[in-house]
C-alpha positions, 0 to 999 in steps of 0.5 A, spaced: 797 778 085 804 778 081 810 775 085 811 780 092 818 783 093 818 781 100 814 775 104 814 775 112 812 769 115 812 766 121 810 771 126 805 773 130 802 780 125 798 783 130 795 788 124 790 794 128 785 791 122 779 790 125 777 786 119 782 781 120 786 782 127 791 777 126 795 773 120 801 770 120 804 772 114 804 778 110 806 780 102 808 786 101 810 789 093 812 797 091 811 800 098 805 797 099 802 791 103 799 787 098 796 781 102 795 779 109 795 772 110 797 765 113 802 760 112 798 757 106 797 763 102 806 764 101 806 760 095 801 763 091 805 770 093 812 768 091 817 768 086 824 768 083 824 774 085 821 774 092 825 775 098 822 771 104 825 773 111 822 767 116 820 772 122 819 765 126 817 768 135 817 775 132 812 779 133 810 784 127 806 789 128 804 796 123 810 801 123 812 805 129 811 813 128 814 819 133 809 823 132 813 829 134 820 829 134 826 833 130 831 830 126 833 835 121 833 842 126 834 837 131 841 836 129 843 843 131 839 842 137 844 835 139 851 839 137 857 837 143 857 835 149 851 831 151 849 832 158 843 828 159 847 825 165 850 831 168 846 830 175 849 837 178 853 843 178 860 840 180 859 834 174 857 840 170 864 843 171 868 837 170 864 836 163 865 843 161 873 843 162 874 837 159 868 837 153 873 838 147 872 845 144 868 846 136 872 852 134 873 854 141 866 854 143 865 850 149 857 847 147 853 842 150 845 840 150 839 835 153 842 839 161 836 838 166 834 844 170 835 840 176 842 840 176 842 847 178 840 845 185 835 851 184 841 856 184 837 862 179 841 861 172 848 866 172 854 865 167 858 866 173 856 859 175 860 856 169 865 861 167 870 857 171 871 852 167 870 855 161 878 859 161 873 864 157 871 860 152 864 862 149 860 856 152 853 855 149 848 850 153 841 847 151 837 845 157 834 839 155 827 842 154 830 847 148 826 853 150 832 855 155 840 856 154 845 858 159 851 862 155 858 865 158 859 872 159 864 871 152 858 868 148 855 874 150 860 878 148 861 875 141 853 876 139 853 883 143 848 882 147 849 887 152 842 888 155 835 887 156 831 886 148 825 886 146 821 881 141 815 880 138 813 873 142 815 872 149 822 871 149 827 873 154 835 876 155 835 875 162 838 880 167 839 882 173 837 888 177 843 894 173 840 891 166 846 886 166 845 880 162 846 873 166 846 868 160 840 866 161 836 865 155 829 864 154 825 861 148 827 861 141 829 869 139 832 870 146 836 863 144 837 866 136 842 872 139 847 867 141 845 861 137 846 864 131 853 865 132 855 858 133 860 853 128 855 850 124 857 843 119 858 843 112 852 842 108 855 835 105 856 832 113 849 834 115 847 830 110 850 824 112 849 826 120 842 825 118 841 819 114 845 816 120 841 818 126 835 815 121 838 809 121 839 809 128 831 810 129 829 805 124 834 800 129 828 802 134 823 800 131 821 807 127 818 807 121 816 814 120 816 821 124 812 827 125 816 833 124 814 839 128 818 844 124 822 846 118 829 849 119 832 855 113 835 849 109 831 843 110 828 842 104 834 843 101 838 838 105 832 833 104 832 833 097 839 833 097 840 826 100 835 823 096 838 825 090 843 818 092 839 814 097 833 813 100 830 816 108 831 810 112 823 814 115 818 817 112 818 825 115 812 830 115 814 837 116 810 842 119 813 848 118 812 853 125 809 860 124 810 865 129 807 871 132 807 877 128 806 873 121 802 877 116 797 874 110 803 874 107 807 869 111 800 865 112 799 864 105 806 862 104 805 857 109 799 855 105 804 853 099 808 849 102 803 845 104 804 838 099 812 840 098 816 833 099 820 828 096 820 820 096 820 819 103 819 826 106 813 832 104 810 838 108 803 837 112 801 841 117 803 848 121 806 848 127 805 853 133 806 855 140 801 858 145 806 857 151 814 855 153 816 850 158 814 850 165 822 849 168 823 856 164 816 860 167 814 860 161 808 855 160 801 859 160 798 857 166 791 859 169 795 861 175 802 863 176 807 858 178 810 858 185 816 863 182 810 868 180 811 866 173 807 863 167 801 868 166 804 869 159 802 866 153 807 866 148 803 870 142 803 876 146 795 877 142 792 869 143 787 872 139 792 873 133 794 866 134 787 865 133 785 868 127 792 865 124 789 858 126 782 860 123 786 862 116 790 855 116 784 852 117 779 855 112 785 853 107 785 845 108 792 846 112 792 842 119 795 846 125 800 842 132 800 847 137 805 846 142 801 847 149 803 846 155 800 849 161 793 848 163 791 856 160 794 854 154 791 848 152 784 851 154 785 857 149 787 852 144 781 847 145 777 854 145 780 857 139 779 850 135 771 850 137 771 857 134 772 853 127 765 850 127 764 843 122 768 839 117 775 841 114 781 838 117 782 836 125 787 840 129 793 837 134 794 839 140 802 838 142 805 835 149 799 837 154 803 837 161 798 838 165 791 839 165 784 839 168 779 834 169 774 838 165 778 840 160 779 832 158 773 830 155 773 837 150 779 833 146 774 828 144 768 832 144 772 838 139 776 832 135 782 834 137 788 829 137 792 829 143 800 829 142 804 827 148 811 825 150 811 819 155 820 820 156 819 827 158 816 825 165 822 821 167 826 829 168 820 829 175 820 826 181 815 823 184 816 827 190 815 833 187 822 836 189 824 836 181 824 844 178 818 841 174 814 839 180 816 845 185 814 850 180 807 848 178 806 845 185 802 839 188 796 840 186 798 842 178 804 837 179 798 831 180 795 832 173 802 830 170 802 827 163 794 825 163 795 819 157 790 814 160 785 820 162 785 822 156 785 815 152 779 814 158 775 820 155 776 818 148 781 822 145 786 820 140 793 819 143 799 820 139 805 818 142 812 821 141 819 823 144 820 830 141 827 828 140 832 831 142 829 832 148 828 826 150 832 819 146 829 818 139 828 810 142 821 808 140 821 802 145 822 807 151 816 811 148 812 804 149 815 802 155 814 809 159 807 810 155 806 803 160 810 804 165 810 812 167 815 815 172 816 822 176 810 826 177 805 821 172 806 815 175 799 812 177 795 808 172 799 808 165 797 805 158 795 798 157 800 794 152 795 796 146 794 803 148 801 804 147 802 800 141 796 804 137 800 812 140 806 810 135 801 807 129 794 807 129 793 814 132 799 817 130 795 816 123 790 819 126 793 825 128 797 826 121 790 824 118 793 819 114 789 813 117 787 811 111 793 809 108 798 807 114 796 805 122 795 798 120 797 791 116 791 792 111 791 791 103 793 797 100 797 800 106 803 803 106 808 798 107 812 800 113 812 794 119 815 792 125 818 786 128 819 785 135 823 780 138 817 780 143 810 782 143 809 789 145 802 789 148 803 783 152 810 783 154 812 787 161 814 794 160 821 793 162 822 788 157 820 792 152 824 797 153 831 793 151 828 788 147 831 788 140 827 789 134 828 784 128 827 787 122 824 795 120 821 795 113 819 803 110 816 804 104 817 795 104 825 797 104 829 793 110 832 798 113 834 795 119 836 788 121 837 786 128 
């Protein structure tokens, strides 16, 4: 072959290939891998031009992918104070008061149900601190917001409304919204009112959070949506620099979209610069179990949860069928057992060939349920992080409204990867952090209401790479170190199968290649 661009050496290359598991060397030249070798073979790969970087005690494996993460929408969703670590109301008050205001709004995100101690959502629990600012907070699951009485006033909203998915103006019993939100039209009323940055300081927001995600090891992202502008950011960006991470963006369809709209999606499919392109649709069949809006079997304990988020599921089913017959791969967002069920139903329907289908995030769900996965050849996508918002007592939102024995089937990866379905792991970023350590770690080492048997070493490295490929049906070209493939590499200080969990998670990474670019160094 021609003089590589870059040679890695000195590592352990732990490579996914069957036909070659391991190798201490690898040559990669325009993007791609083009030879996977040992020390031996470095001389014949090198040049003048060749930049060699000794990888000596690392370990170097395919690049890490979330398989669903949000970084373009995502930085809407992540705009002011981050409250992540607010614990109960008082914190939340003393954050409010001091929180500086985005043209006088009080904005915060990533706040966990728990805080609330259980109290039912009302403005009036925060209005205190605000000094009648409109105030707009995101709960960390992005389905659900708690605004002020003046935000309220602002977007005129002043009662109950009406939409075509299942949303809702929470009210009390004169008709009198309380500021709580629930699901993405609800939340539009207000957060359409919102401070937004100018186009140009998006642009470099962007490249700097996927700067900080190749600092972690991610070499790729799956994108599950498509905000009004993205396509235009992106391309906007690329015109001056590349994307430190490859992205692909699914686009989402909502109840009441028409022919038009499905063929519309249909277009966009292949869309994309250097580094980003359209693949997939995206759907929702349910919310979120803290919000009472994830489609379960049997309500919740508050007497929630017997909705689907398409208020006609067989629409839902009909558009996943159009999709299907036009080539485009759907991610359906199902979280309650009643929604995966109607998922794994709906993708039975399609009979054989054409793309496989994506089922997202999976937070509880029957045994009989599990073995459907491999069975239908539907990818599992899940979130490991998002456990660590339970306890494993169950005395946490999630746990007292599904109940003991709902709460008892948390977060099945093992189960699933034991019934032989491809596992696809992610973070949903920003509703857990982006750091694809974490993912490993708890993919390993499970918290809250899915501690138990987690996934081995192996398991968790192949979610962010091999099966993530799967999941995007791009196995051919990235999920290993193999000749020909997509030269996007990780280097780890440690080995990430072997190493213990906790290690994982604050071990640094050396070196981050996309598209056989170095884009992080540690």
């Amino acid at each position: 072959m021609s003089a590589a661009d870059v040679v890695l050496t000195g590592a352990k290359v732990r490579t996914l290939d069957p036909a070659r598991p391991y190798a201490t060397a690898v040559a990669v030249k325009d993007g791609l891998i083009a030879a996977v070798g040992d020390e031996a073979d470095v001389r014949d790969w090198s040049g003048s031009g060749t930049e060699t970087v000794d990888l000596s005690g690392a370990t170097l494996t395919p690049g890490l992918t979330d398989a669903h993460s949000h970084p373009v929408w995502g930085m809407e969703l992540a705009t002011g104070a981050d409250l992540s670590k607010i614990r109960d109301l008082g914190e939340l008050l003393t954050a409010l008061r001091t929180t500086e205001r985005i043209d006088g709004w009080v904005i915060g995100y990533a706040l966990d149900h728990n805080a609330f101690g259980g109290r039912p959502l009302h403005h009036d629990l925060i209005e205190e601190a605000l000094n009648g600012a409109p105030a707009f907070i995101r709960l960390y699951d992005g389905h659900s917001a708690l605004v002020s009485e003046a935000a309220l006033r602002i977007a005129g909203v002043d009662g109950p409304r009406t939409f075509d998915q299942r949303s809702t103006v929470v009210c009390d019993d004169r008709g009198r919204p309380t500021g709580h939100l629930v699901e993405h039209a609800a939340m539009d009323l207000v957060g359409e009112r919102l401070p937004r940055a100018p186009f140009a300081e998006r642009g470099e927001r962007l490249v700097g959070l996927l700067e900080a995600m190749a600092a972690t090891g991610l070499t790729s992202a799956h994108v599950m949506d498509l905000g009004a502008d993205s396509l235009r950011l992106l391309a906007a960006v690329e015109e001056s620099r590349d994307l430190p991470l490859r992205l692909r963006l699914a686009p989402w369809c909502m109840p009441g979209a028409g022919p038009d709209e499905l063929a519309g999606l249909v277009a966009l499919q292949g869309r994309g610069g250097r580094d980003w392109k359209v693949g997939g649709v995206k759907f929702f069949m349910d919310g979120t179990v803290e919000g009472g809006t994830a489609w379960l079997e049997h309500a919740d304990c508050h007497g929630q949860g017997t909705d689907a988020f398409w208020p006609d599921p067989d629409a839902y089913s009909g558009a996943v069928r159009h999709l299907h017959a036009a080539g485009v791969q759907t991610a359906t967002h199902a979280i309650g057992d009643a929604a995966v069920r109607h998922v794994l139903d709906t993708v039975a329907t399609l009979g054989a060939g054409g793309p496989r289908h994506r089922v997202e995030h999976i937070e509880t769900v029957p045994d009989h349920q599990l073995p459907r996965f491999a069975e239908l050849g539907v990818f599992a996508s899940m979130q490991p992080p998002h456990a660590a918002y339970t306890r494993a007592d169950h005395t946490d939102e999630w746990s007292v409204r599904l109940g003991d024995e709902r709460a008892s089937h948390a977060w099945r990866c093992r189960d699933l990867r034991d019934a032989g379905a491809v596992l696809a792991l992610g973070s949903d970023w920003p509703v857990a952090h982006f750091d694809a350590r974490d993912v490993l770690a708890m993919g390993r080492s499970p918290r809250g209401a899915s501690e138990g048997i987690g996934l081995t070493g192996l398991m968790a490295l192949e979610g962010c790479t091999s099966h993530a490929a799967l999941a995007a049906g791009e196995s051919g070209v990235a999920g290993r170190i193999a000749p020909g493939y997509r030269a996007d590499l990780t280097a780890f200080t440690l080995d990430p199968v072997t190493a213990p969990a906790d290690e994982i998670a604050e071990a640094p990474i050396r070196l981050t290649l996309t598209a056989g670019r170095i884009v992080h160094r540690g």
